[in-house]
N, CA, C and O of each residue as an XYZ file, in Angstrom:
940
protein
N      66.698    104.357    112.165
C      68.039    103.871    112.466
C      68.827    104.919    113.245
O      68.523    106.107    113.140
N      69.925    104.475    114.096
C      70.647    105.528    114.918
C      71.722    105.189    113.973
O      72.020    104.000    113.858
N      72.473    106.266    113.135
C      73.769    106.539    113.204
C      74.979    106.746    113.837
O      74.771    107.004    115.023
N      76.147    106.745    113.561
C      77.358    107.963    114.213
C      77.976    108.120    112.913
O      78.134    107.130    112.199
N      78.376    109.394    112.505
C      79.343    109.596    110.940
C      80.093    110.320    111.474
O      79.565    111.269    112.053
N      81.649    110.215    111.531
C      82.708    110.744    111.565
C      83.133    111.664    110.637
O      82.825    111.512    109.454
N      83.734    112.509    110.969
C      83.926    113.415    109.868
C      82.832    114.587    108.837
O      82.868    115.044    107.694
N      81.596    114.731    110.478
C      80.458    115.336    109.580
C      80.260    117.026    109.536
O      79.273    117.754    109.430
N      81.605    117.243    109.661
C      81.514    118.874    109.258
C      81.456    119.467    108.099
O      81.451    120.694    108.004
N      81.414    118.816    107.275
C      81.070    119.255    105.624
C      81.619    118.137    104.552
O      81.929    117.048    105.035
N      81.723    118.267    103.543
C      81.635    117.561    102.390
C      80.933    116.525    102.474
O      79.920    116.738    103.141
N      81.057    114.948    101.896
C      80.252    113.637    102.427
C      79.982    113.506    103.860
O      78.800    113.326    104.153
N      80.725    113.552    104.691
C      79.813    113.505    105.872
C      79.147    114.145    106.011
O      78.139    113.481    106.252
N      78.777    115.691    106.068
C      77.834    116.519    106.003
C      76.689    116.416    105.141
O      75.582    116.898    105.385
N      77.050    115.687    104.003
C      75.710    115.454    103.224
C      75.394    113.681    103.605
O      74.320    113.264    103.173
N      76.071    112.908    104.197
C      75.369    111.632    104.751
C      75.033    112.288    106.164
O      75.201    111.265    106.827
N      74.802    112.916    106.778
C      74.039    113.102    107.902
C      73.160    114.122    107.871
O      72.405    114.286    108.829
N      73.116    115.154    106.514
C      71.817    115.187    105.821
C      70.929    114.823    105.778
O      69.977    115.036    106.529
N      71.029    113.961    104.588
C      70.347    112.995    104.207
C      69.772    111.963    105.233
O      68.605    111.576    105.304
N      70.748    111.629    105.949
C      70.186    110.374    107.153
C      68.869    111.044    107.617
O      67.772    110.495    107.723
N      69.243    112.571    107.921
C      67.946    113.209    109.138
C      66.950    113.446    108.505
O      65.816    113.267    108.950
N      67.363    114.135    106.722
C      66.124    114.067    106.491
C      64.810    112.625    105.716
O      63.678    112.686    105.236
N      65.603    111.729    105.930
C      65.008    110.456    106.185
C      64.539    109.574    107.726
O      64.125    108.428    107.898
N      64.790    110.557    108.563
C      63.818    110.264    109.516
C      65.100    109.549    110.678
O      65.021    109.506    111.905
N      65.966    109.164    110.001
C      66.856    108.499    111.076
C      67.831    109.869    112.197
O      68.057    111.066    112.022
N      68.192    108.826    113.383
C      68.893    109.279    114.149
C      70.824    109.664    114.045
O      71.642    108.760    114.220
N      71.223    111.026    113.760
C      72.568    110.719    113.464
C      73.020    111.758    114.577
O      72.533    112.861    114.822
N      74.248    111.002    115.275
C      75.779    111.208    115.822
C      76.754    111.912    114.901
O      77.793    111.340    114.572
N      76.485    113.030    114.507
C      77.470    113.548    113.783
C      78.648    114.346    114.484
O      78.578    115.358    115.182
N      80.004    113.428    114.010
C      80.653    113.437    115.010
C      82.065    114.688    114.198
O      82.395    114.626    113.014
N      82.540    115.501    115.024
C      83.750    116.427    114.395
C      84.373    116.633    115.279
O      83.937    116.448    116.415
N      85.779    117.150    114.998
C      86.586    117.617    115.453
C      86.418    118.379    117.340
O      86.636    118.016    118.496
N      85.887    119.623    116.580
C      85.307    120.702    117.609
C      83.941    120.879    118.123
O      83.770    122.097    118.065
N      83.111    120.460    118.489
C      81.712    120.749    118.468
C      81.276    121.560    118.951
O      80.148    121.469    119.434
N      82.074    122.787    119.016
C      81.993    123.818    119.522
C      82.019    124.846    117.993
O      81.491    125.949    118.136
N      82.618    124.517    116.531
C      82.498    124.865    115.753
C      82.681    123.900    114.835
O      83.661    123.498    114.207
N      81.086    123.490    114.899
C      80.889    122.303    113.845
C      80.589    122.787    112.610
O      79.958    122.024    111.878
N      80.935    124.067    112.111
C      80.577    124.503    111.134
C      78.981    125.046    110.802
O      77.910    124.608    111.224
N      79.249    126.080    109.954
C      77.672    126.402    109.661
C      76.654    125.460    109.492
O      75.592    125.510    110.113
N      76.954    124.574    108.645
C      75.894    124.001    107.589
C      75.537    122.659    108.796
O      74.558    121.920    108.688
N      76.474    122.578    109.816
C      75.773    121.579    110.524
C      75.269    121.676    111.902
O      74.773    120.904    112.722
N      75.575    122.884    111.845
C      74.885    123.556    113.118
C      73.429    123.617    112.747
O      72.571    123.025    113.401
N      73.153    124.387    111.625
C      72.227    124.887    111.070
C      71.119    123.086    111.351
O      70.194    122.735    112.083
N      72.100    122.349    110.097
C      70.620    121.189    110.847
C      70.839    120.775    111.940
O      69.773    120.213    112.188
N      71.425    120.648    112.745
C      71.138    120.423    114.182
C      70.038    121.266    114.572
O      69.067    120.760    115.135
N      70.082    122.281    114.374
C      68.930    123.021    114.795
C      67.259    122.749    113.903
O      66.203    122.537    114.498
N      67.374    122.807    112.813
C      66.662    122.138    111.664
C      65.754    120.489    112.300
O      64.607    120.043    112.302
N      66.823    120.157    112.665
C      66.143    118.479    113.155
C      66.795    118.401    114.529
O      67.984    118.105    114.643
N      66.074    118.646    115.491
C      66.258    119.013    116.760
C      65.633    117.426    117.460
O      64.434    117.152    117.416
N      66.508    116.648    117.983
C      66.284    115.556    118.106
C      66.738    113.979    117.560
O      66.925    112.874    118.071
N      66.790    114.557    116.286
C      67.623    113.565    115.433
C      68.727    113.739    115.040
O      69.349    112.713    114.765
N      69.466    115.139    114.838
C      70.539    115.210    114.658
C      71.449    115.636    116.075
O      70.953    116.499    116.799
N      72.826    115.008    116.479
C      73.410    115.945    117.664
C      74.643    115.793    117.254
O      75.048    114.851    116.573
N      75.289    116.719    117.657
C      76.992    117.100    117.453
C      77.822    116.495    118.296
O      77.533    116.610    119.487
N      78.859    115.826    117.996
C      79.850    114.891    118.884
C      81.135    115.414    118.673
O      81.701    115.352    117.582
N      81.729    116.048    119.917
C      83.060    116.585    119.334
C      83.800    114.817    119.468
O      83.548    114.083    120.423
N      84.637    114.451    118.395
C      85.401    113.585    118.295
C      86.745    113.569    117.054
O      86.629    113.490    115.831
N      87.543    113.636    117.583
C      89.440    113.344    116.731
C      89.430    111.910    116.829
O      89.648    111.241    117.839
N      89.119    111.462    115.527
C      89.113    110.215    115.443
C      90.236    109.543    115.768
O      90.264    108.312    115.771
N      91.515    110.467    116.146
C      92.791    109.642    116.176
C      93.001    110.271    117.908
O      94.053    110.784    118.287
N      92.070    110.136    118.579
C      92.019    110.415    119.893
C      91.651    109.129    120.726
O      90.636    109.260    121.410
N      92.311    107.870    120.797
C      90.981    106.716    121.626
C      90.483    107.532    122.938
O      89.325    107.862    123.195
N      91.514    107.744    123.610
C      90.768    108.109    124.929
C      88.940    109.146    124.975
O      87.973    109.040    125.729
N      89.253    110.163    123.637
C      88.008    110.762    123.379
C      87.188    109.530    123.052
O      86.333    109.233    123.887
N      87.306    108.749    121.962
C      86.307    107.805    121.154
C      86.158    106.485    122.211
O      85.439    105.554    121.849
N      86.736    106.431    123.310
C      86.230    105.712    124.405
C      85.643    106.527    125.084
O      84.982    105.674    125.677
N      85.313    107.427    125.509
C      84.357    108.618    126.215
C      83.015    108.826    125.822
O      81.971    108.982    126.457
N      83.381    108.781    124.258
C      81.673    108.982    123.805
C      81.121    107.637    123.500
O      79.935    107.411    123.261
N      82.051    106.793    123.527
C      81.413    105.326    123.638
C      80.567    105.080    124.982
O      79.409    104.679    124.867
N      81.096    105.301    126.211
C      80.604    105.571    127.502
C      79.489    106.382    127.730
O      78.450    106.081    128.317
N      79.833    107.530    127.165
C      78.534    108.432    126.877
C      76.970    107.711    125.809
O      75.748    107.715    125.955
N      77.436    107.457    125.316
C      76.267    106.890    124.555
C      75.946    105.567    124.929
O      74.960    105.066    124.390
N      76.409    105.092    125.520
C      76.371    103.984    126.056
C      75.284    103.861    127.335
O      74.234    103.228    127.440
N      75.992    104.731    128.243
C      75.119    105.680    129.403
C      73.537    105.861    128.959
O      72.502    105.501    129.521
N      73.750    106.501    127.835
C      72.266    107.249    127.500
C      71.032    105.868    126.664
O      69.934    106.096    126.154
N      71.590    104.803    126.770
C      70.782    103.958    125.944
C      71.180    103.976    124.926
O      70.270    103.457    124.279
N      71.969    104.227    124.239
C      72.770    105.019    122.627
C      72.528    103.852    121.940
O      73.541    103.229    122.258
N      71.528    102.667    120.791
C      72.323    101.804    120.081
C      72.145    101.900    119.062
O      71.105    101.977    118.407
N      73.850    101.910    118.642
C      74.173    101.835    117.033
C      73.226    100.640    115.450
O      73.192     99.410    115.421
N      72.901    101.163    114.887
C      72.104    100.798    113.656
C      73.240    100.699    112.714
O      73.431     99.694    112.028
N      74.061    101.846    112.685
C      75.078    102.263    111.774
C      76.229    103.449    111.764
O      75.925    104.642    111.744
N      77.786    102.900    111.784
C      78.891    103.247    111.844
C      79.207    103.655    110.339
O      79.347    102.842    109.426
N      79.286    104.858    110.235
C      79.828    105.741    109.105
C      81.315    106.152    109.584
O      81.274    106.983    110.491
N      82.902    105.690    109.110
C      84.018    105.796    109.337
C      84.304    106.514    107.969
O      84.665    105.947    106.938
N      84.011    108.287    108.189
C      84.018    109.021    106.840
C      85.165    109.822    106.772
O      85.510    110.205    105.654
N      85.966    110.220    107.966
C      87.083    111.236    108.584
C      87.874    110.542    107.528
O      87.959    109.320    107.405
N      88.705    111.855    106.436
C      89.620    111.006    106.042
C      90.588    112.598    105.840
O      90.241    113.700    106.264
N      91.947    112.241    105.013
C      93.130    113.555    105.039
C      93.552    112.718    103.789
O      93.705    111.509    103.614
N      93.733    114.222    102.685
C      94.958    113.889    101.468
C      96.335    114.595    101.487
O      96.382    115.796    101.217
N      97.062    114.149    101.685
C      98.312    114.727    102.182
C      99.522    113.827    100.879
O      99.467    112.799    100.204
N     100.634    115.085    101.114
C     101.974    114.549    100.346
C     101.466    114.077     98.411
O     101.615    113.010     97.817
N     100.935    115.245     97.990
C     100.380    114.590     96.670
C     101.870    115.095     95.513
O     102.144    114.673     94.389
N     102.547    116.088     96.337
C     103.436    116.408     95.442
C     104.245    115.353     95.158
O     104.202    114.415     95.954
N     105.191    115.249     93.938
C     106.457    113.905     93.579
C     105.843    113.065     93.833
O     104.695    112.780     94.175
N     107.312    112.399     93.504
C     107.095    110.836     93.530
C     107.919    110.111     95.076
O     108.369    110.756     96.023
N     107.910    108.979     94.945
C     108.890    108.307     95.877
C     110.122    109.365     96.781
O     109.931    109.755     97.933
N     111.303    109.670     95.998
C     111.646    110.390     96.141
C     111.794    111.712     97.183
O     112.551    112.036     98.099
N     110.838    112.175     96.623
C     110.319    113.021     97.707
C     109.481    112.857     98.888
O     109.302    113.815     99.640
N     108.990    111.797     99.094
C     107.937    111.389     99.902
C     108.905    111.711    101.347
O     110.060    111.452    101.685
N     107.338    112.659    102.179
C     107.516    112.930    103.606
C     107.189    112.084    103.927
O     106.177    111.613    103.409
N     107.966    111.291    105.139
C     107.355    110.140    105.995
C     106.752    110.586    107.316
O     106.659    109.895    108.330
N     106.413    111.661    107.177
C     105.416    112.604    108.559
C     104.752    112.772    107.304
O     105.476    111.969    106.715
N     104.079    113.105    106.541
C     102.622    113.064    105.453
C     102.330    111.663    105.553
O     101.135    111.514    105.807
N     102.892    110.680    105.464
C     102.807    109.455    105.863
C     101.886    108.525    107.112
O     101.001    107.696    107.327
N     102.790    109.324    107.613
C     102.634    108.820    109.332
C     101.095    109.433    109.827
O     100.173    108.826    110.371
N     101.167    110.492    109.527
C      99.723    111.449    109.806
C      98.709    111.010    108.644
O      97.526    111.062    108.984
N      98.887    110.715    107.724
C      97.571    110.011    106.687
C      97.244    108.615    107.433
O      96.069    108.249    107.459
N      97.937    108.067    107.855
C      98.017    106.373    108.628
C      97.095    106.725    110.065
O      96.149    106.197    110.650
N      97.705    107.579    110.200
C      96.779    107.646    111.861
C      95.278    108.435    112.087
O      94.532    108.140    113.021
N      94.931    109.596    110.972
C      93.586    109.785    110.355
C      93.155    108.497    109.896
O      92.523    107.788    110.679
N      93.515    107.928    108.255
C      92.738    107.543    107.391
C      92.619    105.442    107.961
O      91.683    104.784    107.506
N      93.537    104.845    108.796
C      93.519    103.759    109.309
C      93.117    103.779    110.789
O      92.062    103.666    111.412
N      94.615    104.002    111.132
C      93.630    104.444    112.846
C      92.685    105.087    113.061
O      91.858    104.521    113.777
N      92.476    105.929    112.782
C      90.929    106.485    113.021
C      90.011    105.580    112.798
O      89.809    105.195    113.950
N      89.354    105.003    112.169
C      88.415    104.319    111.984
C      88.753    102.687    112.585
O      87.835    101.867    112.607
N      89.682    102.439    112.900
C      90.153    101.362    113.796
C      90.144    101.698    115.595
O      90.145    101.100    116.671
N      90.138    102.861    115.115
C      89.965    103.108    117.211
C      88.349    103.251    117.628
O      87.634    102.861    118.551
N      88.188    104.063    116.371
C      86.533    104.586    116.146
C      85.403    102.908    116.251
O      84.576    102.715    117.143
N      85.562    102.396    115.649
C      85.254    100.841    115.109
C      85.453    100.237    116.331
O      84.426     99.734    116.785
N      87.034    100.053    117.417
C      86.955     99.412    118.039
C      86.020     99.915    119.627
O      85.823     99.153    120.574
N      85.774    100.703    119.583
C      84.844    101.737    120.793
C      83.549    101.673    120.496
O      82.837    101.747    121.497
N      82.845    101.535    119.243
C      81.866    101.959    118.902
C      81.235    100.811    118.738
O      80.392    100.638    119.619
N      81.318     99.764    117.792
C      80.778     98.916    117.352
C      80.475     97.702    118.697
O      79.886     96.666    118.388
N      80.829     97.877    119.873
C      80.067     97.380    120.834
C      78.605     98.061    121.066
O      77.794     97.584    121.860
N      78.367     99.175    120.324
C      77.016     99.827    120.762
C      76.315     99.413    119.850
O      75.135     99.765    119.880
N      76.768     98.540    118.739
C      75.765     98.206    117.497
C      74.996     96.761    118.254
O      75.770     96.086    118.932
N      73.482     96.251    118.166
C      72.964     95.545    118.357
C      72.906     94.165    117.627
O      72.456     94.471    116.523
N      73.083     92.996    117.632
C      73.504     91.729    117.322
C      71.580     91.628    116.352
O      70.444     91.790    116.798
N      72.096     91.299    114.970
C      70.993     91.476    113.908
C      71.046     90.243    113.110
O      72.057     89.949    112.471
N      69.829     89.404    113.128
C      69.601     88.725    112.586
C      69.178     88.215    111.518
O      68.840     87.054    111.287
N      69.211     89.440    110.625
C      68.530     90.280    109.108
C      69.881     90.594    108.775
O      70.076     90.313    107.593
N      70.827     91.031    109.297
C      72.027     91.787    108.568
C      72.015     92.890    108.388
O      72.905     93.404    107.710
N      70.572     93.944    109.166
C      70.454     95.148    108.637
C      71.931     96.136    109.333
O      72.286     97.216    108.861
N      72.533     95.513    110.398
C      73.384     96.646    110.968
C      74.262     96.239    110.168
O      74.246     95.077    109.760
N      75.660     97.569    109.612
C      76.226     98.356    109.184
C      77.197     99.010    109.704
O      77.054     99.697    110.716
N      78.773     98.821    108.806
C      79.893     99.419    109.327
C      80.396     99.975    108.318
O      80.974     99.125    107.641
N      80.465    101.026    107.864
C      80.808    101.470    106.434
C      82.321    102.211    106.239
O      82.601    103.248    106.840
N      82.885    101.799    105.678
C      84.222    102.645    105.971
C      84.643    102.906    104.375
O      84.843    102.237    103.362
N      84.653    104.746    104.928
C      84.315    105.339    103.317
C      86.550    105.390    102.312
O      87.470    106.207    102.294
N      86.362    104.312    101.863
C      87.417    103.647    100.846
C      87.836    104.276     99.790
O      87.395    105.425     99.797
N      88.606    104.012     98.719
C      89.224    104.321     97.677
C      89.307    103.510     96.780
O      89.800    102.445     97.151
N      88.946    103.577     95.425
C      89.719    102.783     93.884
C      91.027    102.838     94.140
O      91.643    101.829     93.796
N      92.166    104.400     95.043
C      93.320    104.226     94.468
C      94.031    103.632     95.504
O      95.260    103.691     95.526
N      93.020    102.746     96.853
C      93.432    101.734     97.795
C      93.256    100.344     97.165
O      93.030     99.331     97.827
N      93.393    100.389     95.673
C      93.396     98.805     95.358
C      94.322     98.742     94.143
O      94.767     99.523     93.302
N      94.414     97.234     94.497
C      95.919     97.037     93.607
C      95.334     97.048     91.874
O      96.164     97.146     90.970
N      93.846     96.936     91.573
C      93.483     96.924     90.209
C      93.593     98.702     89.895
O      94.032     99.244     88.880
N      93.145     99.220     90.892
C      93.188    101.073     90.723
C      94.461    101.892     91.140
O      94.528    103.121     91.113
N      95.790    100.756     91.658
C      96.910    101.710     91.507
C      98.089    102.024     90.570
O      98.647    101.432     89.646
N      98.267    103.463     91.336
C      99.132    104.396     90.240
C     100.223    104.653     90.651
O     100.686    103.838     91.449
N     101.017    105.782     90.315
C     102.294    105.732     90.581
C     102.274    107.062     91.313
O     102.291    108.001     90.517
N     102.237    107.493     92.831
C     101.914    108.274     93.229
C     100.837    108.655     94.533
O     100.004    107.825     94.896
N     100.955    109.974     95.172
C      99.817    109.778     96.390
C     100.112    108.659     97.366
O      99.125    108.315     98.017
N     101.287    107.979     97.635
C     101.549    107.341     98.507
C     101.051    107.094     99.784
O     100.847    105.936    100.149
N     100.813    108.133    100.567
C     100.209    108.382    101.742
C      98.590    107.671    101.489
O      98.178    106.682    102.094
N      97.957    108.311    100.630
C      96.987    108.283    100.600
C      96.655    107.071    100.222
O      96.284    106.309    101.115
N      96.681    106.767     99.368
C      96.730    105.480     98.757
C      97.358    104.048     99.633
O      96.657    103.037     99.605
N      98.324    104.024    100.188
C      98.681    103.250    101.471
C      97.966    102.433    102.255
O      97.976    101.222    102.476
N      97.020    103.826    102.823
C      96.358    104.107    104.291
C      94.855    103.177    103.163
O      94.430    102.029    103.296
N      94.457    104.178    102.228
C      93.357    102.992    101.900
C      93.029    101.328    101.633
O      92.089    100.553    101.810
N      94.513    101.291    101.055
C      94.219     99.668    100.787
C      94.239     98.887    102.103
O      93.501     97.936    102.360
N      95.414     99.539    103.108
C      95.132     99.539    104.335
C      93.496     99.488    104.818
O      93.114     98.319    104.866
N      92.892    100.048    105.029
C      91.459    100.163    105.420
C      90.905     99.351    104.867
O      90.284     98.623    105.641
N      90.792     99.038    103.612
C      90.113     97.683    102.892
C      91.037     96.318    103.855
O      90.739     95.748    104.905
N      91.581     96.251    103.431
C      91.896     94.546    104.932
C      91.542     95.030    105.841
O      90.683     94.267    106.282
N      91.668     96.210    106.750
C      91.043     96.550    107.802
C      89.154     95.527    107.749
O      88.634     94.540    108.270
N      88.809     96.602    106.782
C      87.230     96.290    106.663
C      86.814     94.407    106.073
O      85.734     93.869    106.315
N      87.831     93.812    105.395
C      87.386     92.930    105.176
C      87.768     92.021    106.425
O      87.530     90.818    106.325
N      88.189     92.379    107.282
C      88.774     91.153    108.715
C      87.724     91.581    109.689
O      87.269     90.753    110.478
N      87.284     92.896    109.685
C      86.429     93.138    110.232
C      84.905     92.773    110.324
O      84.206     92.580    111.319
N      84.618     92.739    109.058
C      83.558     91.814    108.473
C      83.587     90.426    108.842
O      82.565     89.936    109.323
N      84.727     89.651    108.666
C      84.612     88.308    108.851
C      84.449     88.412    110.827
O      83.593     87.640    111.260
N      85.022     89.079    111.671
C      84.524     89.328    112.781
C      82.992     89.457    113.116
O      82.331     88.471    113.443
N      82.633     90.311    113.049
C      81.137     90.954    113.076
C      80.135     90.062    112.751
O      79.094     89.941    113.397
N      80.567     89.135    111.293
C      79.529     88.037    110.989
C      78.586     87.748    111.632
O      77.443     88.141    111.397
N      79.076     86.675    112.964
C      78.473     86.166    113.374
C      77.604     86.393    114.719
O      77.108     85.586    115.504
N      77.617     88.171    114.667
C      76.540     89.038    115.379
C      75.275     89.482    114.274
O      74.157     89.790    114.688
N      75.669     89.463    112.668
C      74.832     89.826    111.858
C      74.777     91.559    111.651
O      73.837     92.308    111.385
N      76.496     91.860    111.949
C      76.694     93.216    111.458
C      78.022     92.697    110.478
O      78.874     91.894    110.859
N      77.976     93.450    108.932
C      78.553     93.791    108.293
C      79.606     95.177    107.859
O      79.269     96.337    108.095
N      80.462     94.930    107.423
C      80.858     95.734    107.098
C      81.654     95.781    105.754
O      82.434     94.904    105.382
N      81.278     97.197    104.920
C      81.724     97.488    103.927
C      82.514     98.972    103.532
O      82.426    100.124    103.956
N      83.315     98.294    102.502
C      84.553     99.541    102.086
C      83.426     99.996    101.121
O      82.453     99.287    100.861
N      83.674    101.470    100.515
C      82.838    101.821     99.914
C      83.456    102.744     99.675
O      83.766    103.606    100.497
N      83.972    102.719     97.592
C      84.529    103.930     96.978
C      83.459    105.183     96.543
O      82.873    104.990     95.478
N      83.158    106.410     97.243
C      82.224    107.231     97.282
C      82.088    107.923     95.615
O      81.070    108.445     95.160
N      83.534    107.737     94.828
C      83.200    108.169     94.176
C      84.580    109.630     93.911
O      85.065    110.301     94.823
N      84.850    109.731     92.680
C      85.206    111.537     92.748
C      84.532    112.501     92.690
O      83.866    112.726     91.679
N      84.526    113.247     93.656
C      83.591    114.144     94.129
C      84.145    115.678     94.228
O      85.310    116.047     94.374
N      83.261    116.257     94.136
C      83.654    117.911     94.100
C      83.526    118.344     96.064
O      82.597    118.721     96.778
N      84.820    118.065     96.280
C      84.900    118.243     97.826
C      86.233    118.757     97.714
O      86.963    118.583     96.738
N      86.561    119.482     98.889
C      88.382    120.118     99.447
C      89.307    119.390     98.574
O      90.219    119.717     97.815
N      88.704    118.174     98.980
C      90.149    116.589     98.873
C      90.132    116.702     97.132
O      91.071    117.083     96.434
N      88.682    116.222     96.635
C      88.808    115.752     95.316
C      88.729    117.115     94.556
O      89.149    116.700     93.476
N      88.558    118.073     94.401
C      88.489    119.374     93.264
C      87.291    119.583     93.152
O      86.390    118.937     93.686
N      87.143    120.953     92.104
C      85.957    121.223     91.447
C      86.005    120.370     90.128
O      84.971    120.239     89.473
N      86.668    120.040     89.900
C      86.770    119.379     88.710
C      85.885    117.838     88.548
O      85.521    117.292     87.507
N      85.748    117.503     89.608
C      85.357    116.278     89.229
C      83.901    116.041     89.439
O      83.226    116.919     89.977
N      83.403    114.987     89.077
C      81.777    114.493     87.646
C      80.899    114.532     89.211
O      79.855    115.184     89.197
N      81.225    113.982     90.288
C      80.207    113.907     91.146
C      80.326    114.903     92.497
O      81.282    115.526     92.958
N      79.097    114.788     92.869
C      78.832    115.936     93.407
C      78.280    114.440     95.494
O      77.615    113.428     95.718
N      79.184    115.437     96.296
C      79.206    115.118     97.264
C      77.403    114.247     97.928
O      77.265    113.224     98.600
N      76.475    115.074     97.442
C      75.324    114.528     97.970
C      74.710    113.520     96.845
O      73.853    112.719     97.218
N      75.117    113.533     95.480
C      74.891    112.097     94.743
C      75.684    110.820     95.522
O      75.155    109.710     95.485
N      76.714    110.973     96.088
C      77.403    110.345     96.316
C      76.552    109.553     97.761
O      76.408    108.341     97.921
N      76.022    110.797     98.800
C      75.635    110.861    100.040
C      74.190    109.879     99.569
O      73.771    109.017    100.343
N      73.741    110.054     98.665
C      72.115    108.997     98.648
C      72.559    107.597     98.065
O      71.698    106.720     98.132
N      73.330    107.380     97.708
C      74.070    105.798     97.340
C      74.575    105.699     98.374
O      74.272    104.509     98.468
N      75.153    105.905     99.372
C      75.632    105.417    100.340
C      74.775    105.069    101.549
O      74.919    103.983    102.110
N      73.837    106.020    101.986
C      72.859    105.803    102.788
C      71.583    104.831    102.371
O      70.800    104.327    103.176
N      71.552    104.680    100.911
C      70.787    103.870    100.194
C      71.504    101.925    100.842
O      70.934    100.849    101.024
N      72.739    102.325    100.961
C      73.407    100.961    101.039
C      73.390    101.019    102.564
O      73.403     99.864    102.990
N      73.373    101.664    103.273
C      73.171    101.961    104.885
C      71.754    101.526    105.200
O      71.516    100.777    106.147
N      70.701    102.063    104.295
C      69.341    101.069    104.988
C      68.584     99.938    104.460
O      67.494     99.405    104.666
N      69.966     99.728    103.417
C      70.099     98.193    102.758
C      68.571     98.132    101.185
O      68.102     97.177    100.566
N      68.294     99.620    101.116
C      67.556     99.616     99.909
C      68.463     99.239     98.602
O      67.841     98.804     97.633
N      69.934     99.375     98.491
C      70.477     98.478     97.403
C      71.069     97.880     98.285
O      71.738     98.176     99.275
N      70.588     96.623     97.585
C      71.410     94.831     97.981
C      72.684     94.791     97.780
O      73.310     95.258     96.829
N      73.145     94.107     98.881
C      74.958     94.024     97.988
C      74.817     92.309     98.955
O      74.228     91.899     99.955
N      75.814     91.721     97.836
C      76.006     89.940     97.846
C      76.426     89.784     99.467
O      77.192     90.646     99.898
N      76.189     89.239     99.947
C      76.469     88.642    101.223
C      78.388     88.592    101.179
O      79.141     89.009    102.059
N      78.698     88.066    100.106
C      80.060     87.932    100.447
C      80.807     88.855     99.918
O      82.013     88.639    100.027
N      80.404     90.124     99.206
C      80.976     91.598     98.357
C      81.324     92.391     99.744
O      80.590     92.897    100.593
N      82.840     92.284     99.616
C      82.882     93.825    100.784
C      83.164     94.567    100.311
O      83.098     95.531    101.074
N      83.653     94.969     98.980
C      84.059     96.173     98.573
C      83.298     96.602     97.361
O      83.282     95.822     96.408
N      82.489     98.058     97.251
C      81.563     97.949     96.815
C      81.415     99.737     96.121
O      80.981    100.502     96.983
N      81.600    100.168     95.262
C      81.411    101.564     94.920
C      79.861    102.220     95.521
O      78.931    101.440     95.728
N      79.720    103.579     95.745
C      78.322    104.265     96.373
C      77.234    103.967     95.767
O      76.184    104.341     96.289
N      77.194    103.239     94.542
C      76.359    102.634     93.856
C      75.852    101.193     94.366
O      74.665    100.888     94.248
N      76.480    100.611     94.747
C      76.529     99.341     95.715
C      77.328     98.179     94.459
O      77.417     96.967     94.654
N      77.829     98.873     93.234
C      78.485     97.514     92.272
C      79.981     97.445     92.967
O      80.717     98.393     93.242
N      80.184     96.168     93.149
C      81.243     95.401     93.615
C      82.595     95.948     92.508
O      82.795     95.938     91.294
N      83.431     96.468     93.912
C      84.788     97.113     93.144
C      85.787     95.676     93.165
O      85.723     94.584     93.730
N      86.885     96.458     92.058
C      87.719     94.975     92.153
C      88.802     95.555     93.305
O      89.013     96.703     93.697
N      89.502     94.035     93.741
C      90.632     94.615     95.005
C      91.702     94.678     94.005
O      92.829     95.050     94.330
């Protein structure tokens, strides 16, 4: 399978484009700078020379994410699978109250637009599948749903439930090429965003997800929202 994963300079993206390469598939691991994609993904780039390549991309850039659409496009590039992993936790302090509406504004244009500009550039390179094997994954939240919200994290929380209608309109789009797409809560994970504190660990997270990327766990034809495990979250 050819990939692209956004956001693959370390934590889950770095361990889903891992994992992708060292399962034999092709990944677009796409960051910021690709000029300093970080150690650990330089390192496999070099490691899997061929299957892995570095994409500088700001997901909240279209003009870039129309460029490398062109570019890959150019090169024969076709998408198998869209990993929309780039995400920002911002404004966790207070409540209401205090809420910055620039922590706001900048969580909205990472954690929605991004993967809406990304999605709308990209997913012309995915191939029309008659199996359902192609794949749009856009990595979601429990605290983007109205059964998992709290009082708090505004920004963050916003922008996800946001992304879930994103992903479920998107899905009903795509259908009838035989690409899907799914929200997918990764989980709390011991990354920047989520702490050391918490039960899962970024690359448990990274083999349930890629597991649901080459469709080795089933998920219902009509489930779009779905934890890294592939069990159907509630909205």
């Amino acid at each position: 399978m050819n990939l692209l994963i956004t956001g693959a300079s370390r934590g889950l993206g770095y361990e889903l484009a891992k994992l992708a390469a060292a399962r034999g598939h092709v990944v677009a691991a796409c960051v910021r700078d690709a000029g300093s994609p970080g150690d650990g993904l330089a390192r496999l780039a070099d490691r899997y020379p061929g299957l892995v390549r570095i994409e500088a991309l700001d997901v909240t850039d279209e003009p870039q994410a129309q460029a490398l659409a062109a570019k890959l496009r150019g090169e024969g590039f076709v998408l198998d699978a869209l990993v929309n992993n780039a995400g920002i936790l911002l404004g966790r302090s207070g409540g209401i109250a205090s809420l910055d509406l620039d922590d706001l504004k900048r969580t909205f244009e990472v954690n929605l637009y991004g993967p809406l500009i990304v999605s709308k550039h990209l997913t012309p390179l995915m191939r029309e599948s008659m199996s359902g094997a192609e794949i749009v994954v856009h990595v979601a939240s429990d605290a983007g749903s109205f059964a998992g919200a709290y009082g708090g994290d505004y920004p963050y929380a916003l922008s996800k439930i946001a992304l879930s209608m994103f992903t479920k309109q998107l899905n009903e789009e795509l259908k009838p090429r035989g690409i899907r797409a799914l929200a997918v809560h990764p989980g709390w994970m011991r990354t920047d965003m989520g702490g050391q504190s918490a039960p899962l660990s970024p690359a448990e997270s990274a083999l349930g997800i890629i597991d649901l990327v080459e469709g080795t766990t089933e998920v219902p034809a009509e489930t779009w929202f779905v934890d890294y495990t592939g069990r159907a979250m509630p909205v």
